[in-house]
C-alpha positions in Angstrom: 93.6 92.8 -0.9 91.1 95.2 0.4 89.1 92.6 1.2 91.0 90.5 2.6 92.5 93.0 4.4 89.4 93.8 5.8 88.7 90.4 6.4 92.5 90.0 8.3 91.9 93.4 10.1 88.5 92.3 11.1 89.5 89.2 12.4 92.3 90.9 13.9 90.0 93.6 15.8 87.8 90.5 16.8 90.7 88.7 18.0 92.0 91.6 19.8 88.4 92.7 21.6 88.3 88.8 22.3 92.0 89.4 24.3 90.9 92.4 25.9 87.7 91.0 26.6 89.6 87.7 28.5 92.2 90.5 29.9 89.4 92.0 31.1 87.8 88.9 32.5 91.3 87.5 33.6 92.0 91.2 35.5 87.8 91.0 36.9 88.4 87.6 38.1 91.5 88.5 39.9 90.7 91.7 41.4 87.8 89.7 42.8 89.9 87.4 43.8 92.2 89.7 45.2 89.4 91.0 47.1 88.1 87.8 48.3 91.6 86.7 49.5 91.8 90.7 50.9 88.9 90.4 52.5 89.6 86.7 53.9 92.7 88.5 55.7 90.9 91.3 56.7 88.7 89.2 58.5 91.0 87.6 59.8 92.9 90.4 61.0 89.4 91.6 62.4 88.7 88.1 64.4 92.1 88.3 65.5 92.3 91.9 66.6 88.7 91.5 68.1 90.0 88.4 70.2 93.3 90.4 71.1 90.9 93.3 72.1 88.4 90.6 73.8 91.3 88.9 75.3 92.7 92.6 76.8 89.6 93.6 77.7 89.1 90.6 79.7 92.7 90.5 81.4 91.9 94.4 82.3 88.7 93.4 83.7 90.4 90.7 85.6 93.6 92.8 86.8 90.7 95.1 87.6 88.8 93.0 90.1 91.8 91.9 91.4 93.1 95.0 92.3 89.8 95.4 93.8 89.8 92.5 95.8 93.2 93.2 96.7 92.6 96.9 98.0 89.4 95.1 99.9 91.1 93.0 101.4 93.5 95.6 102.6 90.6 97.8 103.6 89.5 95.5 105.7 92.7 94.5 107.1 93.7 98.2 108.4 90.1 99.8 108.3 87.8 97.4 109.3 84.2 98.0 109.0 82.8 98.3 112.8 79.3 96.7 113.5 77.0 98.2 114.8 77.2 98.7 118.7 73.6 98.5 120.4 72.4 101.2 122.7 74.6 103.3 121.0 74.2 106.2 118.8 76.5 107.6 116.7 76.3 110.6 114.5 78.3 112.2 111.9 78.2 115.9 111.7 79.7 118.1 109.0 79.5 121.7 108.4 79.9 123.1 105.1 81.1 126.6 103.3 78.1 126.2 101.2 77.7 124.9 97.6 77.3 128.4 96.1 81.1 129.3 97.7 83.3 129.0 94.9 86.2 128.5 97.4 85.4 124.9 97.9 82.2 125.1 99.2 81.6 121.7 99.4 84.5 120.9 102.2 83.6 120.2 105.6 85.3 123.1 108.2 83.6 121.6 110.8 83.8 117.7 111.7 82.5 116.3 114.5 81.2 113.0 115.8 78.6 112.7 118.3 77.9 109.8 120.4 75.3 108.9 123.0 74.7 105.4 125.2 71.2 105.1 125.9 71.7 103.4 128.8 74.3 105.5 130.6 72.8 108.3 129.2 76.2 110.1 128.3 76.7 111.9 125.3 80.3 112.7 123.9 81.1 115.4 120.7 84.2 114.9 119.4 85.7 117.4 116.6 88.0 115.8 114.3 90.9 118.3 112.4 89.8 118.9 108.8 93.8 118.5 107.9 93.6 114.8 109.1 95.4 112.5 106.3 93.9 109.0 105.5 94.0 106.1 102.9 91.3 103.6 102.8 92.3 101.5 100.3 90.2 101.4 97.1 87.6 103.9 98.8 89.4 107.3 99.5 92.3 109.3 99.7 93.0 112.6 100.9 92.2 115.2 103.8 88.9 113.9 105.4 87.3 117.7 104.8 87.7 115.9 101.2 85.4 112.7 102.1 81.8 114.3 101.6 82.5 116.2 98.2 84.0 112.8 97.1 80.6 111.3 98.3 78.8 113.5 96.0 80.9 113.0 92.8 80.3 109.4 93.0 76.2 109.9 93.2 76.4 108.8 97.2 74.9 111.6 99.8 75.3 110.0 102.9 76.8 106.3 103.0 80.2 107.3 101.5 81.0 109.6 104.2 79.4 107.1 106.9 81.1 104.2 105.5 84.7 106.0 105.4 84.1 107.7 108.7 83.0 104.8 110.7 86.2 103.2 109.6 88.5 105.9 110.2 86.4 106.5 114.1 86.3 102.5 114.4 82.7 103.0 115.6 79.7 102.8 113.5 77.9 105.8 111.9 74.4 105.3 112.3 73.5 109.0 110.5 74.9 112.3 109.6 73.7 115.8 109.2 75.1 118.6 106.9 74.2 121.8 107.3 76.4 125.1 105.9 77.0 128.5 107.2 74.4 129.8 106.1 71.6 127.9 108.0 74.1 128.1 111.2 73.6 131.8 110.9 69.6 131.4 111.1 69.6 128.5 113.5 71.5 131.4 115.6 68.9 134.0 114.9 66.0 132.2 115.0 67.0 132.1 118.8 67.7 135.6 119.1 70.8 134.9 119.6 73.4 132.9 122.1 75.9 134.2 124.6 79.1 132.8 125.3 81.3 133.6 127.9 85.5 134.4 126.7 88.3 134.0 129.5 89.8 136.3 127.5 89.5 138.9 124.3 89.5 137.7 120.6 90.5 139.3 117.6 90.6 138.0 114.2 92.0 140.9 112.5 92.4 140.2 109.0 90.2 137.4 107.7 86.2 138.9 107.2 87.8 142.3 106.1 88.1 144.2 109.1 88.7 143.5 112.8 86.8 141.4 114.5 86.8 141.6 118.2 85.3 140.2 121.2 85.8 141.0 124.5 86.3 139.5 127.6 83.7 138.4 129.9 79.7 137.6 127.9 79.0 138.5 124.9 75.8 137.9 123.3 76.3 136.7 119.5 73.8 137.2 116.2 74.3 134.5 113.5 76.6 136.7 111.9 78.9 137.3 114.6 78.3 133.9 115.4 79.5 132.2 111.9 82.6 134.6 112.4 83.7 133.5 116.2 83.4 130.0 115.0 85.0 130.4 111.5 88.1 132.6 112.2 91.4 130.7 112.1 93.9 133.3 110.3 95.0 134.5 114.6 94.5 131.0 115.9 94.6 127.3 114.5 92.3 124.4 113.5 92.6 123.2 117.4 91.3 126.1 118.5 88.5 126.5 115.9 87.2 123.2 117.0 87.2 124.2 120.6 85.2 127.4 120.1 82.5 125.5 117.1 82.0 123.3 120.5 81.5 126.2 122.2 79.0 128.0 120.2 77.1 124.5 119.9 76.7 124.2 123.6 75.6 127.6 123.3 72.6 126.9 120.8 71.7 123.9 123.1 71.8 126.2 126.0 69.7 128.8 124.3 67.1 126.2 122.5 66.6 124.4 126.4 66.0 128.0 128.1 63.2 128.9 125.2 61.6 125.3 125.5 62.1 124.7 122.2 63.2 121.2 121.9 59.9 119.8 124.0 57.7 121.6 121.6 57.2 119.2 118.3 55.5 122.6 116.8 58.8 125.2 117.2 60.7 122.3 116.3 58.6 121.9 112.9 59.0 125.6 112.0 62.6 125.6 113.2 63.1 122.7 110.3 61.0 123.9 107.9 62.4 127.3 107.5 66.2 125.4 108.0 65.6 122.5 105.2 66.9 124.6 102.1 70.6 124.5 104.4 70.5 121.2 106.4 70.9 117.7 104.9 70.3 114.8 106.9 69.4 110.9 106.8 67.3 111.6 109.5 64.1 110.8 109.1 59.9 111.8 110.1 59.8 108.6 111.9 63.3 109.6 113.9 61.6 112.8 115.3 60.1 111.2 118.9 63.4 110.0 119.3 65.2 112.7 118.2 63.3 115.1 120.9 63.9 112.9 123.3 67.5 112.7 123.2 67.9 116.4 123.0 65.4 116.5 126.3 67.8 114.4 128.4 70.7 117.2 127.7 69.2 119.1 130.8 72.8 120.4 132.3 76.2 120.6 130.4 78.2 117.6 132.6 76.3 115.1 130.1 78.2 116.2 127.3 81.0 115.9 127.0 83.5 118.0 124.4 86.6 116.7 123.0 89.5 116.9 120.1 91.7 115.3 118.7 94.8 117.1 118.7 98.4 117.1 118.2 98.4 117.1 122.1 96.9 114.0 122.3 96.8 111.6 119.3 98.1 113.7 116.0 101.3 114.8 114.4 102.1 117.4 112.1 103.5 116.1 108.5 103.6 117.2 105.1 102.2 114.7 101.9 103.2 115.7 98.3 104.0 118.8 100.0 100.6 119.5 101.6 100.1 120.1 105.7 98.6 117.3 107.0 98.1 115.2 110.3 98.7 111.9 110.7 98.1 109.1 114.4 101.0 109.3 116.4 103.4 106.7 115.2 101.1 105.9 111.8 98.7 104.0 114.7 95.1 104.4 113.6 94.4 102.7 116.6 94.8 105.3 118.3 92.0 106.6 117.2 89.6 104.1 117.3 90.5 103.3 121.1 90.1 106.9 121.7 86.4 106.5 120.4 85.4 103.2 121.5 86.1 104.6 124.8 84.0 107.6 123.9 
């Protein structure tokens, strides 16, 4: 009985490790195949969520360049891109807190465009109002003291601010200059000063600290005192800053003319040099002839002309998401652009 109880429980234990064993098999081959068909699905999930993201991808590319076709095409439309005028030169020029102001020292206080016709030999500056409101489709938005710090976010020194300014002017930018307080203040010294001439006494009595004063009649200006004249704005307005950055400009011109500093290629060269850490321009070593010899036909005041725009003439006051701003009479930026084609 033992025996053959061993023999039964041996076959038994045989027959049972032979279950297990195709149990074992059976559960092997269907957890592979479990896998396989898991895995066939996952791939297919995979292809199909990589075409869905292909396919999104694409239709976002697509809405994309439509939309930037679209806002092209608008650009174009309302801002158009002027061509260049021949015997013309037109130049951008922005002044600048300084990049080491931490109260946005990369937005232009001081905008001005300056034109001169060969030919005629006229020369216009025109200052245009920091608080000036514009949208150029697909290319900017905002104040235009906002346009050159926008130009350096997007790795583009010079042609942003040309491109958006010649389409806000309507005339073509040929250059620009930047230059911040800092090298006003020694292009102001290095002359030993200016003098400008009031009608009447400023004060500025609360922005640089103290009261600031000038008085009636000539005063001769520092850089310093300089920077201050043509920065205050707390007693006055934007308008009136223009009009007196103008002045102190016509001043330095005055000054450099007297000295005989603009006919002398070697004062010039210093005056640079020790200026090139604060100016920025697209001006270049093979513009310098010309350069000097447009500054040399400025010989008396009547051949520039000084102008801005103001709300007396082609602005009004607004507000946008509840910021001042100034905007062409009647939404017209043709206004504009007449004003400096004619210019």
């Amino acid at each position: 009985m033992n025996q053959i109880n061993f023999q039964q429980s041996d076959f038994n234990e045989k027959s049972s490790r032979k279950k297990r064993f195709g149990l074992s098999l059976i559960l092997i081959i269907l957890f592979l195949l479990g896998l396989l068909l898991l895995f066939s699905k996952s791939s297919t999930i995979i292809v199909e969520k990589q075409s869905s993201w292909l396919k999104r991808v694409s239709a976002l590319l697509t809405s994309k360049k439509d939309e930037k076709n679209t806002q092209l095409e608008e650009l174009n439309i309302n801002f158009p891109m002027p061509e260049k005028e021949a015997g013309r030169l037109n130049v951008l020029i922005l002044g600048i807190r300084g990049i080491d102001d931490p109260d946005g020292g990369l937005l232009t206080d001081s905008i001005m465009l300056f034109s001169f016709h060969e030919k005629s030999k006229k020369a216009s500056l025109t200052s245009i109002p920091r608080d000036l409101y514009v949208d150029l489709p697909g290319l900017f938005k905002g104040k235009v003291n906002e346009v050159y710090e926008r130009g350096l976010a997007k790795k583009n020194k010079t042609d942003f601010a040309k491109n958006s300014f010649s389409r806000i002017s309507g005339i073509f930018v040929d250059k620009i200059a930047v230059f911040d307080f800092q090298g006003f203040k020694e292009i102001v010294d290095a002359l030993d000063g200016i003098d400008v001439v009031l009608e009447k006494p400023f004060e500025e009595k609360s922005q640089w600290g103290y009261e600031f004063s000038l008085s009636a009649g000539e005063n001769h200006l520092d850089g310093q005192t300089a920077l201050y004249y043509a920065r205050s704005r707390y007693s006055t307005n934007d308008f009136d800053r223009s009009r007196r950055q103008q002045e102190i400009i016509l001043a330095v011109k005055k000054k450099a003319l007297s000295l005989g500093i603009l006919s002398n290629p070697v004062k010039v060269t210093s005056l640079v040099n020790s200026l090139k850490n604060n100016i920025s321009t697209d001006f270049n070593i093979w513009d310098t002839k010309n350069i000097l010899q447009l500054a040399l036909t400025f010989n008396s005041a009547e051949k520039l002309q000084t102008k801005t725009i103001t709300t007396e003439n082609l602005l009004y006051e607004t507000t946008q998401d509840s910021a001042y701003v100034l905007l062409p009479k009647n939404n017209d930026w043709n206004l504009i652009r007449d004003y400096f084609k004619q210019n």
